[in-house]
C-alpha positions as CSV (number, residue, x, y, z in Angstrom):
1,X,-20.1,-0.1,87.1
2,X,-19.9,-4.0,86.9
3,X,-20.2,-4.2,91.0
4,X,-23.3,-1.7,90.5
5,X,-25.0,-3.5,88.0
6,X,-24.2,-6.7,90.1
7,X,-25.7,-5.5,93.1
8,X,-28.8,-4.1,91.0
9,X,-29.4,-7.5,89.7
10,X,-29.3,-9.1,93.0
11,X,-31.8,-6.6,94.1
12,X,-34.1,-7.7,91.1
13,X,-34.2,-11.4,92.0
14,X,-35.3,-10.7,95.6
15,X,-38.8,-11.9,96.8
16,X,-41.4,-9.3,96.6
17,X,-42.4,-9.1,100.1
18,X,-38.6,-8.2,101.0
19,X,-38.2,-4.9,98.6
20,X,-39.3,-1.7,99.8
21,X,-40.6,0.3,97.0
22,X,-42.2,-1.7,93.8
23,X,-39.1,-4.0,92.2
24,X,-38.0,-1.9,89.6
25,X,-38.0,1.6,91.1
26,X,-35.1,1.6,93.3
27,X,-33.4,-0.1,90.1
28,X,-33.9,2.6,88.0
29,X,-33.4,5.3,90.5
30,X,-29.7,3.5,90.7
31,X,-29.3,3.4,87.1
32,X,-30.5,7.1,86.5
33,X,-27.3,8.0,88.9
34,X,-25.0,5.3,87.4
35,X,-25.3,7.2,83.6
36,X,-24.0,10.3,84.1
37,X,-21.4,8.6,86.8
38,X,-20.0,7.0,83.7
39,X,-20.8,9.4,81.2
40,X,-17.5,11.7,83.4
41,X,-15.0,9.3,83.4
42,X,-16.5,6.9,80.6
43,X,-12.9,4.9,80.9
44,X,-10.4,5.5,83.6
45,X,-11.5,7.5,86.9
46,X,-9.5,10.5,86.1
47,X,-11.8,13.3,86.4
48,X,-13.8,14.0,89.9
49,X,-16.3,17.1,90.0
50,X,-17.9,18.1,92.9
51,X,-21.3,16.4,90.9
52,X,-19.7,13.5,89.9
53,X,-18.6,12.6,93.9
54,X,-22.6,13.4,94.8
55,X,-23.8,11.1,92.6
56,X,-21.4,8.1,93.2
57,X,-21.9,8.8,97.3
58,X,-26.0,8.7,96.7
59,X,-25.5,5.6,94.7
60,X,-23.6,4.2,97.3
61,X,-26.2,4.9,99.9
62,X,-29.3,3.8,98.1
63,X,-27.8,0.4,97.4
64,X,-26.7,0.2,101.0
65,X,-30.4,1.3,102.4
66,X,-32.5,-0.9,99.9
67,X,-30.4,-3.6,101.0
68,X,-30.2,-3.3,105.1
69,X,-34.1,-2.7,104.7
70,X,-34.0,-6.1,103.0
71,X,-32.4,-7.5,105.5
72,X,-34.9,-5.9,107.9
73,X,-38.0,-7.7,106.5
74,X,-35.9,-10.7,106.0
75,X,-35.6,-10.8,109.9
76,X,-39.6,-9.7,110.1
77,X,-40.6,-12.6,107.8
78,X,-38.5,-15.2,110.0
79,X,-39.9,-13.7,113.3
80,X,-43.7,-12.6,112.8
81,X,-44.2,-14.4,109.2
82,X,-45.3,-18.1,108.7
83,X,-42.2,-19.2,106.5
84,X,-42.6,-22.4,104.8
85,X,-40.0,-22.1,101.5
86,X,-36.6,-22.4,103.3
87,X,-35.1,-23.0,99.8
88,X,-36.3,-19.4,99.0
89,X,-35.2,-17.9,102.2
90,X,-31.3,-19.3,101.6
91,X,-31.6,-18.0,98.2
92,X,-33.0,-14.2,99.7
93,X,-30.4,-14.4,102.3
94,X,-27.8,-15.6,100.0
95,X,-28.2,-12.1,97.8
96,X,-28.4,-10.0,101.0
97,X,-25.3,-11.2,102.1
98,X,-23.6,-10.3,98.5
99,X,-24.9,-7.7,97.8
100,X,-23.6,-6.3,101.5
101,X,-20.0,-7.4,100.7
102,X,-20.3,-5.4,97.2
103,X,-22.6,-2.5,98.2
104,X,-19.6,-1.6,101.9
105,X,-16.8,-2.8,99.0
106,X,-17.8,0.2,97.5
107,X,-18.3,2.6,99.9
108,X,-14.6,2.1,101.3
109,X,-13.5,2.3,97.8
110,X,-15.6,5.8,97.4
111,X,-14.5,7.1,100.9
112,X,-10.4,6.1,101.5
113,X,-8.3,8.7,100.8
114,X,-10.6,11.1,99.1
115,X,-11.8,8.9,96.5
116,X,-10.8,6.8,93.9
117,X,-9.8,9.6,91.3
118,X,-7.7,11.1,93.9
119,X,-5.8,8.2,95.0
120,X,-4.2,7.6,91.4
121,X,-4.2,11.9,90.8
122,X,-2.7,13.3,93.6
123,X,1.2,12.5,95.0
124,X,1.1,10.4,97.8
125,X,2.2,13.3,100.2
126,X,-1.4,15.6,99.1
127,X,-3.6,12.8,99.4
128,X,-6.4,12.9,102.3
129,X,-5.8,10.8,105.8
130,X,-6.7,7.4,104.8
131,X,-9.1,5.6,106.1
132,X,-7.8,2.2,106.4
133,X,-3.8,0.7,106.6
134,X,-3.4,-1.8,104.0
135,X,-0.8,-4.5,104.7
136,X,1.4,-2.7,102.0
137,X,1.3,0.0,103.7
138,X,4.1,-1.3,106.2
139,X,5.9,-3.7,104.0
140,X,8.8,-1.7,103.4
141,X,11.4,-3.5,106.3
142,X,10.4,-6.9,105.1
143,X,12.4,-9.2,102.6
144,X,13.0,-8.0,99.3
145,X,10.3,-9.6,97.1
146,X,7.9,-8.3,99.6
147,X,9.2,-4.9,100.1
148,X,9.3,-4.3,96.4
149,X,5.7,-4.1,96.0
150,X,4.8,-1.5,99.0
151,X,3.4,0.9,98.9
152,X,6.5,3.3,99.9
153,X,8.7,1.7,96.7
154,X,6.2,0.7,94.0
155,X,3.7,3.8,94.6
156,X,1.2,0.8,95.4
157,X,-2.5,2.3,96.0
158,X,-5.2,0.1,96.4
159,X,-8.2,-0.9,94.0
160,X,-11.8,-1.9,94.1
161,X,-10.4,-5.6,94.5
162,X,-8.6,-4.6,97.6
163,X,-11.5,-2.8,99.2
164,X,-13.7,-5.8,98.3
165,X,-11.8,-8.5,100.0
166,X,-11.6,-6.4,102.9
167,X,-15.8,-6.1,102.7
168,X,-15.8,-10.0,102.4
169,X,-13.5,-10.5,105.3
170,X,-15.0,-8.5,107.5
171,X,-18.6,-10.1,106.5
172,X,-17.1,-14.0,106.9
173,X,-15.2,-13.1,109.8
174,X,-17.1,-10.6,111.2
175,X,-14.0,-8.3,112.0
176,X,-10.9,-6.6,110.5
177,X,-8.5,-9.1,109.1
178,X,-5.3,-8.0,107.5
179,X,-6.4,-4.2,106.7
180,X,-7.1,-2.2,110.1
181,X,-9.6,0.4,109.6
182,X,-8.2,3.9,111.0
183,X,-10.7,6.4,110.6
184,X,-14.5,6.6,113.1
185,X,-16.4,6.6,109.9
186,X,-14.2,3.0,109.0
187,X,-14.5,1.9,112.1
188,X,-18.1,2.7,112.0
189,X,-19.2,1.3,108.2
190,X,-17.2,-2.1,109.2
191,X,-19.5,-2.2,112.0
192,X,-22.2,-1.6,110.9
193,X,-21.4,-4.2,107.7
194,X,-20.2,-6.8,110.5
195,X,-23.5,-6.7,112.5
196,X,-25.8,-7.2,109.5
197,X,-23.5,-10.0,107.9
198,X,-23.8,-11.8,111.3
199,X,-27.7,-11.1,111.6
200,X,-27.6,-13.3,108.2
201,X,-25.5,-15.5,109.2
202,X,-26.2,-17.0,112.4
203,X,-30.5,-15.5,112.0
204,X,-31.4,-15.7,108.5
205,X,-30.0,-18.9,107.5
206,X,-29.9,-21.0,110.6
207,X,-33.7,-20.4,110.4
208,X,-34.0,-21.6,107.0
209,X,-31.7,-24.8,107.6
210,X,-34.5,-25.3,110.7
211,X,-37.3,-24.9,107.8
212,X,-35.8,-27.4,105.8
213,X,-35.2,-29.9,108.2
């Protein structure tokens, strides 16, 4: 909910000729989806419906396509557009780039393994293929204080955290890092997220930095 909110925020504070509907309707469209999200497992993630996995997907996806399409006019407005605020334009790409990291954090954390409520509900041995292999995964033959926390001895599964540092590592270093994604549709979100971080990266704000000098 906090990463949602986060990512709505960011959304909020973008210039108006980046947003593609008027400011606050995507916003509430996200909110209206968030609610009843909540209202199921107003706690702990312990209860999944067929509803509740529909709603969390779409919210997923809305955030990801208002804020791709913001990227998209970010890229029009440094190619066809007369930009003269480069402070604006590293702020704009600044809360493109975040809101990416949170907005594929998510979407790995929604689609590994069937889900977040079935990755803590289900034994290890009924859970779905996963989708990515998380260094615990293969820590079992190393030293002691290491193997003690795999995922083999300690019944380690990973959390939003984990699936966020493995969005911001793939946005800074624009590939896998210490998780390898295993799945096509990982292979094909981290690709997707890697091509659009670098488009902000090495586009977006080496424009602006030309602007401001």
């Amino acid at each position: 909910m906090v990463a949602t909110l986060v990512a709505i925020c960011l959304y909020l504070l973008l210039p108006q000729q980046l947003l593609v509907a008027p400011r606050y309707v995507l916003p509430a469209l996200e909110l209206v989806l968030l609610i009843p999200v909540v209202a199921i497992n107003p706690r702990r993630l312990t209860r999944q419906t067929r509803a509740f996995r529909v709603l969390s997907l779409a919210l997923v996806l809305i955030i990801a396509v208002s804020n791709l399409s913001a990227l998209g006019f970010l890229i029009h407005q440094l190619v066809y557009a007369s930009v003269k605020d480069g402070r604006s334009l590293l702020l704009a790409a600044l809360q493109v780039w975040l809101t990416n990291i949170i907005v594929f954090g998510l979407a790995f954390w929604e689609l590994d393994r069937g889900g977040p409520v079935l990755r803590t509900q289900l034994p290890r041995e009924e859970l779905p293929l996963a989708d990515f292999r998380f260094s615990q995964d293969e820590n079992e033959g190393t030293v002691e204080e290491v193997a003690d926390g795999s995922s083999s001895r300690s019944d380690w599964v990973p959390t939003l955290v984990d699936y966020l540092y493995v969005s911001l590592t793939n946005s800074t270093a624009f590939s896998p890092t210490d998780t390898m994604p295993l799945s096509s549709r990982a292979k094909l979100l981290m690709s997707v997220e890697s091509v659009s971080a670098l488009l902000t990266s090495l586009l977006v704000i080496a424009r602006a930095v030309s602007i401001l000098h």
